[in-house]
DRENDO-1510 file (C-alpha; in Angstrom, 1 decimal, always signed):
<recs>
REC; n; res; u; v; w
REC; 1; UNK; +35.9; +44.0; -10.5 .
REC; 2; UNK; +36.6; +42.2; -7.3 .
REC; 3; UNK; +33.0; +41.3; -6.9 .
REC; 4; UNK; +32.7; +39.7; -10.3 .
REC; 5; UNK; +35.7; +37.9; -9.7 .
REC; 6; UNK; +33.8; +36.3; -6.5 .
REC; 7; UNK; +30.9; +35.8; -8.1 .
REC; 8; UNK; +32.8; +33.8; -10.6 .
REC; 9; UNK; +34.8; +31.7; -8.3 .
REC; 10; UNK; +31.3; +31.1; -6.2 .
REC; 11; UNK; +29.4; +29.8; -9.5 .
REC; 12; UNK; +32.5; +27.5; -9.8 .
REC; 13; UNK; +33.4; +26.4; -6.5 .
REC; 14; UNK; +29.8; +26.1; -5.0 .
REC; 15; UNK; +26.9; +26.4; -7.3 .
REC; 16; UNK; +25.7; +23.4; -8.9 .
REC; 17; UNK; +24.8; +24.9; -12.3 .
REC; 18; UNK; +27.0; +27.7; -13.7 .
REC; 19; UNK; +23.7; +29.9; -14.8 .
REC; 20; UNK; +22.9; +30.0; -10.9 .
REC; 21; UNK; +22.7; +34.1; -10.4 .
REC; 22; UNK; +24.4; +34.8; -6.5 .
REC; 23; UNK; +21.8; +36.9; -4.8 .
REC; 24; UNK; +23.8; +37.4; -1.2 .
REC; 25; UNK; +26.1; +35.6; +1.3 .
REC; 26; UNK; +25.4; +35.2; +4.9 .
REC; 27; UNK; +29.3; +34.8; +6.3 .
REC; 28; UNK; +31.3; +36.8; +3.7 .
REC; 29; UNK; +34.6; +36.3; +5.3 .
REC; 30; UNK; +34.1; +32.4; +6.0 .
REC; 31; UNK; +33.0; +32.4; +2.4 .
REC; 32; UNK; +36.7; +34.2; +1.6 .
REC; 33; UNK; +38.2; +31.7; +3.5 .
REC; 34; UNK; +36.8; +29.2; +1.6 .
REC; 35; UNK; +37.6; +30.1; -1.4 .
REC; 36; UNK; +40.9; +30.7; -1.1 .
REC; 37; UNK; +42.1; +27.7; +1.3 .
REC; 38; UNK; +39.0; +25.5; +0.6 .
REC; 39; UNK; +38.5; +24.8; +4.1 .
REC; 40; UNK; +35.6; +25.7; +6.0 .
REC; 41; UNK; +35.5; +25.6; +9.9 .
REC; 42; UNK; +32.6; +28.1; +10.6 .
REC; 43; UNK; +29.6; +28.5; +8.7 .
REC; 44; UNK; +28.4; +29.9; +6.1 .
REC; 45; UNK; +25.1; +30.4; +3.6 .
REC; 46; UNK; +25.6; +31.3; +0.5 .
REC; 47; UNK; +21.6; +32.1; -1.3 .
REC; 48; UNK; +21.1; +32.3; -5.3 .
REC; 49; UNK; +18.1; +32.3; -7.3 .
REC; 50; UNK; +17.8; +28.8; -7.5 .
REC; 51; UNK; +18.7; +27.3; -3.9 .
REC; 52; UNK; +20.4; +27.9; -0.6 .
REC; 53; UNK; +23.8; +26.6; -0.1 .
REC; 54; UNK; +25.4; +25.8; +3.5 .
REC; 55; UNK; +29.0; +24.9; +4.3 .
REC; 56; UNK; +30.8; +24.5; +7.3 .
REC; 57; UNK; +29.6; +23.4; +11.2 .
REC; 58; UNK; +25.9; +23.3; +11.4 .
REC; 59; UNK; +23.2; +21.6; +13.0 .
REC; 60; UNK; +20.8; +18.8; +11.0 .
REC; 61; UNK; +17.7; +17.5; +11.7 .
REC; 62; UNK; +16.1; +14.8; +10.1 .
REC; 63; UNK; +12.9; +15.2; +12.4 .
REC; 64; UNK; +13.3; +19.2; +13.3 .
REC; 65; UNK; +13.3; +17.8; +17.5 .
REC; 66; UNK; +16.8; +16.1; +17.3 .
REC; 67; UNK; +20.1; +18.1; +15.9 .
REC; 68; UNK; +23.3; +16.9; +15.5 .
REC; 69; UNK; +26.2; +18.9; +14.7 .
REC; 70; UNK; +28.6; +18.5; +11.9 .
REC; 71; UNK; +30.4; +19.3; +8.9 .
REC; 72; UNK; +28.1; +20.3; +6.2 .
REC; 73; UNK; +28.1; +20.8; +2.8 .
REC; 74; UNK; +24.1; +21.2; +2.1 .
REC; 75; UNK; +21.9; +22.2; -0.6 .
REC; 76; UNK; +18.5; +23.3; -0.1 .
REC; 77; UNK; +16.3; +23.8; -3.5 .
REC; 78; UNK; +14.3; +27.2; -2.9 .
REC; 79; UNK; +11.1; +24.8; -4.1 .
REC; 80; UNK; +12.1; +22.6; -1.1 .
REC; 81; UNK; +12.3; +25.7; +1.4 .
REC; 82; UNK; +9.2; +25.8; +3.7 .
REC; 83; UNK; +10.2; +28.5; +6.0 .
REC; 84; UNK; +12.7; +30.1; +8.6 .
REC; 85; UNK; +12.8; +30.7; +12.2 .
REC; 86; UNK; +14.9; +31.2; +15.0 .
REC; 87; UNK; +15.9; +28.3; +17.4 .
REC; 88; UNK; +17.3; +28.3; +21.0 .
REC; 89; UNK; +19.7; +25.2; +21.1 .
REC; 90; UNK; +21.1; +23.9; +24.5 .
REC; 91; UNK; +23.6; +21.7; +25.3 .
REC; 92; UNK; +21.1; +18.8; +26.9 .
REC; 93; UNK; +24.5; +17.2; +28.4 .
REC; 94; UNK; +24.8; +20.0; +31.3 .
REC; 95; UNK; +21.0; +19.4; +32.3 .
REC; 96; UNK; +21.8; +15.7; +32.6 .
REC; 97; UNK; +25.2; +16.2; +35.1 .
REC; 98; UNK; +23.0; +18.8; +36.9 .
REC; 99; UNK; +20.3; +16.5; +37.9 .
REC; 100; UNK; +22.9; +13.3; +38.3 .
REC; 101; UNK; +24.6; +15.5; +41.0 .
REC; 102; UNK; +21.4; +16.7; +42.6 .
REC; 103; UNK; +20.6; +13.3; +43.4 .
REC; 104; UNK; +23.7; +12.2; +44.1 .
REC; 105; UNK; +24.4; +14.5; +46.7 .
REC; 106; UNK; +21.4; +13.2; +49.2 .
REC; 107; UNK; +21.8; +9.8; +48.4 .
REC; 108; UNK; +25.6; +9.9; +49.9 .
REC; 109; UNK; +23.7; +11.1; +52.5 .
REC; 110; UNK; +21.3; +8.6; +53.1 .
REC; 111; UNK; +24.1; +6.1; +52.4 .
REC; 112; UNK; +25.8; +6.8; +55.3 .
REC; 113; UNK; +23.0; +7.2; +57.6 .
REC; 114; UNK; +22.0; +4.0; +56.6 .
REC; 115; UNK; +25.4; +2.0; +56.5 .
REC; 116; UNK; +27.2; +4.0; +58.1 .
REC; 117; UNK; +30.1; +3.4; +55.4 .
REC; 118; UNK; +31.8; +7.2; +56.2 .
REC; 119; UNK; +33.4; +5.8; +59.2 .
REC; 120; UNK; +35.7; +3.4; +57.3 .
REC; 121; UNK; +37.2; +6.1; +54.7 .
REC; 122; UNK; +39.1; +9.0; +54.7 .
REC; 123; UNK; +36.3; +11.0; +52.7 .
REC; 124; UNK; +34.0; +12.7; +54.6 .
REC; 125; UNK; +29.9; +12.1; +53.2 .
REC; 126; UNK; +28.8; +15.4; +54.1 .
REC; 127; UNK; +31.3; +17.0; +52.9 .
REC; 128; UNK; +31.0; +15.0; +49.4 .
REC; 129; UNK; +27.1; +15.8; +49.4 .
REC; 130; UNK; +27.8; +19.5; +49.7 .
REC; 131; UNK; +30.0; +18.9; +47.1 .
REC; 132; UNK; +27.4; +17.2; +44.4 .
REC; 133; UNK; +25.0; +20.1; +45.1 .
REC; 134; UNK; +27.6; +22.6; +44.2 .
REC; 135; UNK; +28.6; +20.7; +41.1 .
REC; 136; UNK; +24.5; +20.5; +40.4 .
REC; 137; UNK; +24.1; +24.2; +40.8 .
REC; 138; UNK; +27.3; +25.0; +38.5 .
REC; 139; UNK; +26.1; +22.5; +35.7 .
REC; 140; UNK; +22.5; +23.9; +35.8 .
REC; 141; UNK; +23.9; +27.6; +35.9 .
REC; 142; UNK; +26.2; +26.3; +32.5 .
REC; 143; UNK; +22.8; +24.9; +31.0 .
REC; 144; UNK; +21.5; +28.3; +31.3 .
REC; 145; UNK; +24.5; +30.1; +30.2 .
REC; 146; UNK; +25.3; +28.2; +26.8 .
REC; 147; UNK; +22.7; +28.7; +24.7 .
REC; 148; UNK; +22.9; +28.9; +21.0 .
REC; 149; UNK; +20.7; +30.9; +19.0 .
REC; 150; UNK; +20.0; +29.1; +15.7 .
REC; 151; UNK; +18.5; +30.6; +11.9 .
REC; 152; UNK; +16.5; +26.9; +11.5 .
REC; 153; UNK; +15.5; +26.7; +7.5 .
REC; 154; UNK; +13.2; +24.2; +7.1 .
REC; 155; UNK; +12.7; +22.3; +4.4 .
REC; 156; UNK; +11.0; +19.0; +3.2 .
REC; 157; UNK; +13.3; +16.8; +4.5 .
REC; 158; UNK; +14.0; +18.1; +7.8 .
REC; 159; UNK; +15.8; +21.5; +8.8 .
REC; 160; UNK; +19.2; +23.0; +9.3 .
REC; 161; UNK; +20.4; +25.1; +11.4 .
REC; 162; UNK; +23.0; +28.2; +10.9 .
REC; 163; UNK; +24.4; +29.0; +14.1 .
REC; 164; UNK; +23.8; +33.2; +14.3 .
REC; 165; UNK; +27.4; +33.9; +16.3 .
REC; 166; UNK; +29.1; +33.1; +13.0 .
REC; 167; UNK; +26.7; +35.1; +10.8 .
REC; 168; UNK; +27.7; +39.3; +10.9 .
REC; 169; UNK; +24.1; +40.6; +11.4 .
REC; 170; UNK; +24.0; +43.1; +8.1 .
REC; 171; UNK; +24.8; +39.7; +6.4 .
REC; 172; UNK; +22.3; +37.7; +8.0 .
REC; 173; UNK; +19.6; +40.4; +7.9 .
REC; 174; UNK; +19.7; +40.9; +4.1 .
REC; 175; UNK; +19.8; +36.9; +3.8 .
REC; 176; UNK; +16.6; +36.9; +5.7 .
REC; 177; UNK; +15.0; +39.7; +3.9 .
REC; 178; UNK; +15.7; +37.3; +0.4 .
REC; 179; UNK; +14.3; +34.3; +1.7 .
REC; 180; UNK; +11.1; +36.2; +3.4 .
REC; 181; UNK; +10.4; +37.8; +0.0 .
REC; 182; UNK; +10.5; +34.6; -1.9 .
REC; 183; UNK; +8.3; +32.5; +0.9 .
REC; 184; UNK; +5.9; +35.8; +0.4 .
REC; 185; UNK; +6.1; +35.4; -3.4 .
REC; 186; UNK; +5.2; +32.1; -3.5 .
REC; 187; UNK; +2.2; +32.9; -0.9 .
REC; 188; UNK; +0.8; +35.4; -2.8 .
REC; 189; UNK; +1.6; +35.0; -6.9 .
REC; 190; UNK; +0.7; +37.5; -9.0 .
REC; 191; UNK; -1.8; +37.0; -11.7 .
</recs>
């Protein structure tokens, strides 16, 4: 009884046509939260037989090279899907700082070989080099660290991209056994 009573609340809440069927949900409980506040703050995928819906955080592309997270509320056709895969996303920010400090740690060293500007402050250079290297090291050590694993679902104008931390993996693994079946039904339709 409870699940029709979802599946009636889903075809009104999310669905765009009330004969839509609901085939599974990647991110029950984000889903439940949804439904009963109508807020979403993690995401969510919700798959019926006639597209893919998306809620919540999630990273778009327009181009599949550049993502930008934010607030979604996307609906992909299933004619539209191309295909799944996953993506490793890192944060390009860390890399950025890590190789800002790198140089900046031997150019305060030059600096004050060259002008000799240590011997008029406080501050000591070398001491402030070391420091820039350590801050390099701990950025690029960060870079590695945060990495986000991504369920990318292309389609023809560009791909989205569920992060996996939100997704329970039962979930996400019967979501990916749906849309692998209907890519390999439309592959290979029988006569």
């Amino acid at each position: 009884m409870a699940q029709s009573n979802r599946e009636e609340q889903v075809r009104g809440e999310i669905f765009l046509n009330q004969d839509e069927k609901l085939l599974c949900t990647a991110g029950t409980s984000q889903l439940e939260r949804y439904l009963e506040k109508g807020k979403v703050s993690k995401s969510f995928a919700v798959l019926s037989d006639r597209a893919i819906y998306c809620k919540g955080k999630c990273c778009v592309s327009r181009d599949r090279r550049s993502y930008t997270t934010r607030q979604t509320d996307f609906r992909i056709d299933l004619e539209e899907f191309q295909g799944l895969k996953y993506l490793q996303h890192r944060n390009q920010l860390l890399l950025t700082l890590a190789f800002f400090f790198l140089l900046l740690g031997p150019a305060l060293l030059i600096l004050d070989r060259v002008i000799r500007f240590g011997d008029g402050i406080v501050l000591n250079p070398t001491l402030d080099a070391m420091i820039c290297l350590l801050l390099s090291g701990v950025f690029f050590l960060l870079y590695n660290i945060h990495k986000k694993t991504l369920l990318e679902l292309v389609h023809t104008n560009g791909s989205i991209g569920l992060p996996l931390r939100d997704l329970p993996e039962k979930e996400e693994h019967l979501f990916l056994r749906y849309l692998r079946a209907f890519l390999l039904s439309r592959e290979n339709p029988k006569a």
